[in-house]
C-alpha positions in Angstrom: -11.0 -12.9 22.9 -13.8 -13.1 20.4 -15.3 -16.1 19.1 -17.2 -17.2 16.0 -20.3 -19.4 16.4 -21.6 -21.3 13.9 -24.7 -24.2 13.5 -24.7 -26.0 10.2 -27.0 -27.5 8.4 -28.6 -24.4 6.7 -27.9 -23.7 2.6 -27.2 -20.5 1.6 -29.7 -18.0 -0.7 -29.0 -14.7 -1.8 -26.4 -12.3 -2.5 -22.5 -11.7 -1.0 -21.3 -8.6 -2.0 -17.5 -8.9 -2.3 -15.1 -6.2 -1.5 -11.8 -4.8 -2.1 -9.3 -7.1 -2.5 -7.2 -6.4 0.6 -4.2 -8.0 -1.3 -4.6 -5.5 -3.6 -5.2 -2.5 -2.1 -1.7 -2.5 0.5 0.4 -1.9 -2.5 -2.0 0.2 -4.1 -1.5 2.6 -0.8 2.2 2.1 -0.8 2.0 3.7 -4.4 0.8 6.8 -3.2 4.8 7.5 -1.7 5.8 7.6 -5.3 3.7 11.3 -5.7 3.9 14.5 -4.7 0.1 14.9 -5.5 -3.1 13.3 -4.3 -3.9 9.1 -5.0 -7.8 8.3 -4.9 -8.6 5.4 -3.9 -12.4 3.6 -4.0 -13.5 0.0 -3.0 -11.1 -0.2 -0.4 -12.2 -3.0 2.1 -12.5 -2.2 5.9 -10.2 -4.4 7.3 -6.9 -4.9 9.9 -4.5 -5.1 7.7 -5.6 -1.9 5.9 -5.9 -0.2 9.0 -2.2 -1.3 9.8 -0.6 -0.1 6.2 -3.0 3.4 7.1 -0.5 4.0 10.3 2.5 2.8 9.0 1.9 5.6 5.9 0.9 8.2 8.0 4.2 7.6 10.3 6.0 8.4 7.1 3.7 11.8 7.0 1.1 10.6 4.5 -2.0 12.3 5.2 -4.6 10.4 4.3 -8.6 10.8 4.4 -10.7 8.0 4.6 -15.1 7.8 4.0 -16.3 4.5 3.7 -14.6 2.9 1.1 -12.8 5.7 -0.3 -9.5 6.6 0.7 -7.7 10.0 -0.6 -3.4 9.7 0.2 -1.6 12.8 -0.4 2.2 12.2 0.1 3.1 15.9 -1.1 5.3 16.1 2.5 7.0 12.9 3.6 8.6 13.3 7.1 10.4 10.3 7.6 12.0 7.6 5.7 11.9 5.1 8.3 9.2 2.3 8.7 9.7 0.9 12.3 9.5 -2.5 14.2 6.7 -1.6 16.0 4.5 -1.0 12.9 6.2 -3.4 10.2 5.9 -6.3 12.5 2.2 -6.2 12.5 1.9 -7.0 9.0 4.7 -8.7 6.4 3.3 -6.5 3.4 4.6 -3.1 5.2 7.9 -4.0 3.0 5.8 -2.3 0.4 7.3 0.7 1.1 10.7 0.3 1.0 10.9 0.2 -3.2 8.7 3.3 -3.5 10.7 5.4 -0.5 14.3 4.3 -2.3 13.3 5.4 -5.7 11.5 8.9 -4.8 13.5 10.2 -1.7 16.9 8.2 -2.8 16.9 6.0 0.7 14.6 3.8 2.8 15.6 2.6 6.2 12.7 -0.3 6.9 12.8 -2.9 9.7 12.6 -6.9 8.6 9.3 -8.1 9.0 8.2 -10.5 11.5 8.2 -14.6 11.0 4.9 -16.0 9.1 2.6 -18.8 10.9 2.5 -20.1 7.3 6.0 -20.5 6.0 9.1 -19.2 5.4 8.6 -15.7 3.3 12.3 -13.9 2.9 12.6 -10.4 1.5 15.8 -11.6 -0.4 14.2 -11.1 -3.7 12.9 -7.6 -3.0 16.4 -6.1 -1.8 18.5 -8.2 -4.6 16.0 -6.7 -7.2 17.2 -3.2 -5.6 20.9 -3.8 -6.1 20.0 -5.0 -9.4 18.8 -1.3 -10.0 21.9 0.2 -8.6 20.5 0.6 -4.7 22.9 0.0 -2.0 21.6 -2.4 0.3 22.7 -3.7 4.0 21.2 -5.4 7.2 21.5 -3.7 10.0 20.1 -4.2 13.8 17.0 -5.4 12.0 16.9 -3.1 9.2 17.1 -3.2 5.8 19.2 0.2 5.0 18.6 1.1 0.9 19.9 4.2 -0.7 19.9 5.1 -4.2 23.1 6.4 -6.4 22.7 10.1 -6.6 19.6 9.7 -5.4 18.4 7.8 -7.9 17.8 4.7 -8.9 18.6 3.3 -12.3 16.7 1.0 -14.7 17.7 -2.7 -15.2 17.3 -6.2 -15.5 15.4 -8.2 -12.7 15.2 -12.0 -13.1 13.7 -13.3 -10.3 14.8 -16.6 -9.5 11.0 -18.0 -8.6 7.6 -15.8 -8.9 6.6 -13.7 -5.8 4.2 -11.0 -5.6 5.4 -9.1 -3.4 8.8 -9.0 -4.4 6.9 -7.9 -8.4 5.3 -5.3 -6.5 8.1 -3.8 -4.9 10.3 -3.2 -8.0 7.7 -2.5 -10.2 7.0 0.5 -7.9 10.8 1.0 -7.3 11.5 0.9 -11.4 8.4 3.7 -12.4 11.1 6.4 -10.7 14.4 4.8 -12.0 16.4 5.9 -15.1 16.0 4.6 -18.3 14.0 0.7 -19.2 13.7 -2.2 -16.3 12.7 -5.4 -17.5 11.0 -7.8 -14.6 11.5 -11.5 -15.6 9.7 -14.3 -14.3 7.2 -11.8 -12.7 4.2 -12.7 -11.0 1.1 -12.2 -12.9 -1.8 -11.9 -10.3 -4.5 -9.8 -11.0 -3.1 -7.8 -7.9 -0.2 -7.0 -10.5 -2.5 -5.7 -13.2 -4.5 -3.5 -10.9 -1.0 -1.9 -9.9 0.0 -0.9 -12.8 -2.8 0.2 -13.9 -2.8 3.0 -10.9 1.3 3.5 -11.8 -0.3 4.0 -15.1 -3.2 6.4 -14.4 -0.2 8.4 -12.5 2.0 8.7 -15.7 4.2 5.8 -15.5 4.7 3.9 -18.9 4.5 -0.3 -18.4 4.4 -2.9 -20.9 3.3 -6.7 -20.3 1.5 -6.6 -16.8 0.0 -9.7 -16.3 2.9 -11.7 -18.1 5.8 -13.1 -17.0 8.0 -10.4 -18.4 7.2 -6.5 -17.5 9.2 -3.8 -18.9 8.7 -0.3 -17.6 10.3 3.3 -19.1 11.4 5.0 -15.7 10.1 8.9 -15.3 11.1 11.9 -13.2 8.1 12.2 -11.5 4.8 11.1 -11.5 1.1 12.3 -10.5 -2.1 11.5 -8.7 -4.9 9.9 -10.3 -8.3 8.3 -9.1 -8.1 4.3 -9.4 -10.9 1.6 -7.9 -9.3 -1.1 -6.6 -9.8 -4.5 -8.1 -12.7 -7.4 -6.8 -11.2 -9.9 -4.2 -10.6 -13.0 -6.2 -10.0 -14.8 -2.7 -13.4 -13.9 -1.0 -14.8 -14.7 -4.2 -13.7 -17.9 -4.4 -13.9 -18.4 -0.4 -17.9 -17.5 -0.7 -18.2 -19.9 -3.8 -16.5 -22.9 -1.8 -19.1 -21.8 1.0 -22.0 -22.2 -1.4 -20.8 -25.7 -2.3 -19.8 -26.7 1.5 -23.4 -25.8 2.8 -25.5 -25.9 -0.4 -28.0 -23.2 -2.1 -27.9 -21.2 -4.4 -26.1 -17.7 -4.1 -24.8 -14.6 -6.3 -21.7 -13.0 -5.7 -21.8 -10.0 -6.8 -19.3 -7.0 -8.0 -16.6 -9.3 -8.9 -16.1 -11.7 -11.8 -15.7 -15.2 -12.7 -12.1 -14.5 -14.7 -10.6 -13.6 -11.3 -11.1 -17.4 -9.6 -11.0 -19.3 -13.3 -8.7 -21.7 -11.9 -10.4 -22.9 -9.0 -14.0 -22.5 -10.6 -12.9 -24.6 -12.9 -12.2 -27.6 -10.0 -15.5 -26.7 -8.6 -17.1 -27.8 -11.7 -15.3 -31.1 -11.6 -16.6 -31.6 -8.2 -20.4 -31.4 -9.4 -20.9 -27.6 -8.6 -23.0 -24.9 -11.1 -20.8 -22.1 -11.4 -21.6 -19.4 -13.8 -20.9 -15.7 -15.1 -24.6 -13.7 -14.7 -24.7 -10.1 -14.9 -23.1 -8.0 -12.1 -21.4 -11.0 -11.4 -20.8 -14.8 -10.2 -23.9 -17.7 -9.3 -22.8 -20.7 -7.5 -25.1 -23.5 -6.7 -25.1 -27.1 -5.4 -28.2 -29.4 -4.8 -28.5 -32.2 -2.2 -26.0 -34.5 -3.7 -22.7 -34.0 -1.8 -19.9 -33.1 -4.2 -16.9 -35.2 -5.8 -13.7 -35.6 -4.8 -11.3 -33.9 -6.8 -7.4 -33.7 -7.1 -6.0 -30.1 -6.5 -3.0 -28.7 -6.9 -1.8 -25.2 -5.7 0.1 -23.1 -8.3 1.2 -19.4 -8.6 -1.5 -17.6 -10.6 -3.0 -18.3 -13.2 -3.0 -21.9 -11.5 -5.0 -22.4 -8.3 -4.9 -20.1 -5.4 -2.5 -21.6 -2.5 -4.6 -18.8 -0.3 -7.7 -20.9 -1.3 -6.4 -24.6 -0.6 -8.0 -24.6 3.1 -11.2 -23.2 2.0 -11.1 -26.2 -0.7 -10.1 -28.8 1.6 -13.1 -28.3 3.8 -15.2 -28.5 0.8 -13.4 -32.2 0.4 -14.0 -33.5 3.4 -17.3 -33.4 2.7 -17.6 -34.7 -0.7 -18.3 -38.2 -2.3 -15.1 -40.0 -2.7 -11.5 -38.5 -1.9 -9.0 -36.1 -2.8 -5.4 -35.4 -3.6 -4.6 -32.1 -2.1 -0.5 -30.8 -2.8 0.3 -27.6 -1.9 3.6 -26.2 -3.7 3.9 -22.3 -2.4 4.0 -22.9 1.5 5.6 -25.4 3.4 3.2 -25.3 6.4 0.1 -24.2 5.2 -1.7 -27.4 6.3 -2.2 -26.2 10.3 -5.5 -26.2 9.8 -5.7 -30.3 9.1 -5.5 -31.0 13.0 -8.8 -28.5 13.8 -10.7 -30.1 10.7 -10.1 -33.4 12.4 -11.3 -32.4 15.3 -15.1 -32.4 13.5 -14.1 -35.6 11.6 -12.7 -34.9 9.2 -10.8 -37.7 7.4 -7.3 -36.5 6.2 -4.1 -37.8 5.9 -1.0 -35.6 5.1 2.2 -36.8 4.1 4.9 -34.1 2.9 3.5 -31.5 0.8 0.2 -33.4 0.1 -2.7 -34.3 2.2 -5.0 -37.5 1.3 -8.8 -36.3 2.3 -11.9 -39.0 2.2 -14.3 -37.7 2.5 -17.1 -38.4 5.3 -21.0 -37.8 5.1 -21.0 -34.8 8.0 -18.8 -32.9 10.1 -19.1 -32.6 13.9 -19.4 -29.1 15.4 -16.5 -28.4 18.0 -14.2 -26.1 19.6 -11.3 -25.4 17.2 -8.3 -22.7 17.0 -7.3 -20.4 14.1 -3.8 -20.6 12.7 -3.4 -18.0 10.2 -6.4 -16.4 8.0 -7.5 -18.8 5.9 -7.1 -21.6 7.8 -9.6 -19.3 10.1 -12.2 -18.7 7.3 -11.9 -22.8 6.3 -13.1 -23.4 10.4 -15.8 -21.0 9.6 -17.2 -23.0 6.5 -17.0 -26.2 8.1 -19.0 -25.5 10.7 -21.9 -24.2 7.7 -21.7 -28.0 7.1 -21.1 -29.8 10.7 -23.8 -31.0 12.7 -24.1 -29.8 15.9 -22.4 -26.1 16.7 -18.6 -25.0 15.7 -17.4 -22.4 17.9 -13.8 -20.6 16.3 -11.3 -19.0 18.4 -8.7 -16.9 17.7 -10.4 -15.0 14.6 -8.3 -11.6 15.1 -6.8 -13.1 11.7 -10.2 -13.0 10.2 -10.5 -9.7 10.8 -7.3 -8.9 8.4 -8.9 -10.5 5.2 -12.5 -10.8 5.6 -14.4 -7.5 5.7 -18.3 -8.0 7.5 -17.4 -11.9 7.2 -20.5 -12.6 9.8 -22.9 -10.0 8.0 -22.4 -11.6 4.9 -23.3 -15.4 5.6 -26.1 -14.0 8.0 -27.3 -12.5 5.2 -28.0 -15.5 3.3 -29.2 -17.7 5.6 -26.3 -19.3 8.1 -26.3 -19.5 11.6 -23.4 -17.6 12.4 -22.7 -14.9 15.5 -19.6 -13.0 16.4 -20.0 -13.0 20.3 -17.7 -10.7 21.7 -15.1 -11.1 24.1 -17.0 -9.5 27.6 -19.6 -12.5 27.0 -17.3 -15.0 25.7 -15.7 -14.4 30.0 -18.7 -14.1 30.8 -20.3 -17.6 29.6 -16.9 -19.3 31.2 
């Protein structure tokens, strides 16, 4: 299995390009079911997870064209409305599909996905927001089965009980092919959500109030192809900017912008680091002088980023002073605590909040990936730990982080992918 190595001690100069935003893109491809006629896609990153929602679409006859970052989805001729175990499993966003299929073939047969290293993550909200449009909905052997009235699904009233994304997604999809007005209450209002409807828009939907908390959208009968580039990755972005102020230097980041990460720039400028709009995109810096501990909280957007809290937490346990860290989305997103340890770090977690003092240097060690960003936070400690860090298990790095290696390299850091013939090899 493949490792990542990494010395410290190096600051980082120069430019990250950041991609795609993976988070983005999945539902962006699940969109393409709702059209008999061709989706364009550009900026889509290269990356597992993409590759994963490219099979499962294809199973359902999608044929899809991919060079580079552009991907062209034509889902004139759908073959199946089934999305099976084998290929949901691999990835919990494949429930994507099951809105779209329901509201333009009139049924959906898709398996549960898998459990989630992270925390509990139910699909309840996505088939209740269903029924709420008039679906029929059951659990069987596995499956969620959904069919639509006559085919058809009709518009509504969604109040979901507490903001997810994915659940937003789904029935914002699901609604664009419904009869008459849906209202989404208490949606989320990630930028993910914007970029969404702004493809549904390009492909003749009519929405109103993406990006609030309250989304209404006039169903059609059909709707078209269109050309849409999918949004910056306000995660790498703000995983690269915690990297700058782990190691130190001075770096660009470029093609994205700073209103995607304004939450959690602004905590990086309570801890002491420059962080700043420029043309093209973002420049974080951070001199000698370690950085302050600061109190974080994680929030659904526009708060802070709970899929930025381990990146964060590295950054505290190297700062000057200590930290309150609570996270309120996941109930075991702090796995990563016991590896960060392992290079002394100094954190103490009680509940739902962690306590980290931080200490002058890290020690580089052997650690294990949990889940992907606990994986990338590894990575960035070992920018800042004396000694060399090598990280295991980074299959989950390959689902978020597209040329994660290349990019660092690029600006100075000692880090090497060593594959997994010489990883046997060297033991």
């Amino acid at each position: 299995m493949d490792q990542i190595r990494v010395r410290g001690g190096r600051p980082l100069r120069g430019t990250i390009p950041i991609s795609g935003a993976k988070n983005a893109a999945l539902p962006l491809m699940a969109a393409s079911l709702l059209a008999g006629a061709p989706v364009r896609l550009t900026n889509v990153p290269d990356l597992a997870d993409i590759a994963s929602m490219t099979s499962l679409l294809r199973q359902h006859g999608v044929r899809i064209d991919r060079d580079a970052s552009d991907m062209t989805l034509d889902a004139a001729r759908i073959d199946s409305t089934t999305a099976p175990y084998d290929l949901v499993r691999k990835m919990r966003a494949s429930v994507l599909v099951l809105g779209p299929l329901v509201a333009r073939f009139g049924e959906a047969k898709v398996s549960l996905p898998g459990g989630c290293a992270i925390g509990n993550r139910p699909v309840d909200l996505h088939l209740k927001g269903l029924a709420d449009l008039g679906a029929e909905v059951k659990i069987e052997a596995g499956y969620v089965e959904a069919k639509a009235p006559k085919s058809r699904l009709r518009g509504g009233r969604v109040t979901f009980p507490f903001v997810s994304v994915g659940a937003t997604e789904n029935l914002l999809m699901a609604a664009t092919l419904a009869e008459g007005e849906t209202v989404l209450v208490n949606a989320a209002r990630e930028p993910e959500i914007v970029d969404l409807a702004k493809l549904l828009t390009a492909m003749g939907a009519e929405i109103e109030g993406a990006g609030t908390d309250t989304i209404h959208i006039q169903g059609k009968l059909e709707l078209g192809g269109a050309d849409h580039r999918v949004v910056a990755d306000r995660i790498e972005t703000g995983t690269y900017a915690m990297a700058a102020a782990i190691a130190g230097g001075d770096v660009i980041l470029a093609d994205t912008e700073l209103v995607l990460i304004d939450a959690a720039a602004e905590i990086l400028r309570q801890a002491g680091v420059t962080i700043e709009a420029v043309e093209g995109g973002i420049r974080v810096a951070r001199g000698k002088d370690p950085v302050l501990g600061v109190d974080m909280m994680t929030e659904p957007y526009p708060g802070f980023p709970t899929d930025l809290q381990a990146q964060f937490m590295t950054l505290m346990a190297v700062s000057r002073g200590a930290s309150m860290i609570t996270e309120t989305i996941f109930e075991n997103r702090f796995m990563h605590v016991p590896e960060l340890s392992r290079m002394g770090a100094n954190i103490n977690v009680h509940h739902a909040s962690a306590m980290v003092r931080g200490v002058e240097r890290l020690k580089g060690a052997q650690v294990m990936a949990t889940d992907l960003r606990a994986s990338v936070s590894l990575v960035l400690a070992g920018l800042a730990a004396e000694g060399e860090t090598v990280v295991n298990r980074i299959y989950h790095l390959d689902r978020g982080y597209e040329d994660l290696v290349g990019k660092l390299s690029a600006c100075g850091a000692d880090v090497a992918r060593v594959v997994a013939d010489r990883v046997a090899a060297e033991e």
